[in-house]
N, C-alpha and C positions, 0 to 999 in steps of 0.2 A: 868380315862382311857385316852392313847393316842393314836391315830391313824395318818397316813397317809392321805392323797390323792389326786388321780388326777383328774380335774377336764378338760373337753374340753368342749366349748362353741364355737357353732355356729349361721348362722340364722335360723335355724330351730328346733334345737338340744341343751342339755347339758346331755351330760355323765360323769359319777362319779367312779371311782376306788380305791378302799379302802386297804388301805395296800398291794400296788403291785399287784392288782388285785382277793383276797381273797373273797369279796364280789364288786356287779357293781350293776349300776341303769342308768339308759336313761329315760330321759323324754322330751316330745315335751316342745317346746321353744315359747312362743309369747311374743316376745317384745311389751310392752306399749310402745308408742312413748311421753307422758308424765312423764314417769320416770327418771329423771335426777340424780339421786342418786347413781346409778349404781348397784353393786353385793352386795347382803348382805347373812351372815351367818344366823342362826335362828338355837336356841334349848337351851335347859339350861347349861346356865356356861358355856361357848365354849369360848375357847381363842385358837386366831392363833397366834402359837407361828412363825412361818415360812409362808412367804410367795413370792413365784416367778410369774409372769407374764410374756409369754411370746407370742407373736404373729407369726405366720407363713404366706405363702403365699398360696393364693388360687391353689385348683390342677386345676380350670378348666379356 
């Protein structure tokens, strides 16, 4: 199976949008301050075929 998605990460925050928004998930955020590893996928067989990074600016 392939899917889409978009993924936004805050400090508080990361929300998930699944093929243009067909299915979503948000869940609270705690960054460990020991984790130096960064973002990881997690499930079976999952390969990112694509992937962009992009950073914005704060609204506040």
């Amino acid at each position: 199976m392939e899917l889409s998605a978009d993924i936004y990460i805050d400090r508080t925050s990361i929300e998930v949008f699944i093929d243009g928004g067909l299915y979503s998930y948000s869940m609270e955020r705690r960054p460990d301050p020991n984790n130096t590893e960064g973002f990881h996928f997690w499930g079976n067989r999952i390969e990112v075929k694509d992937l962009e990074v992009f950073s914005v600016d704060s609204i506040w």
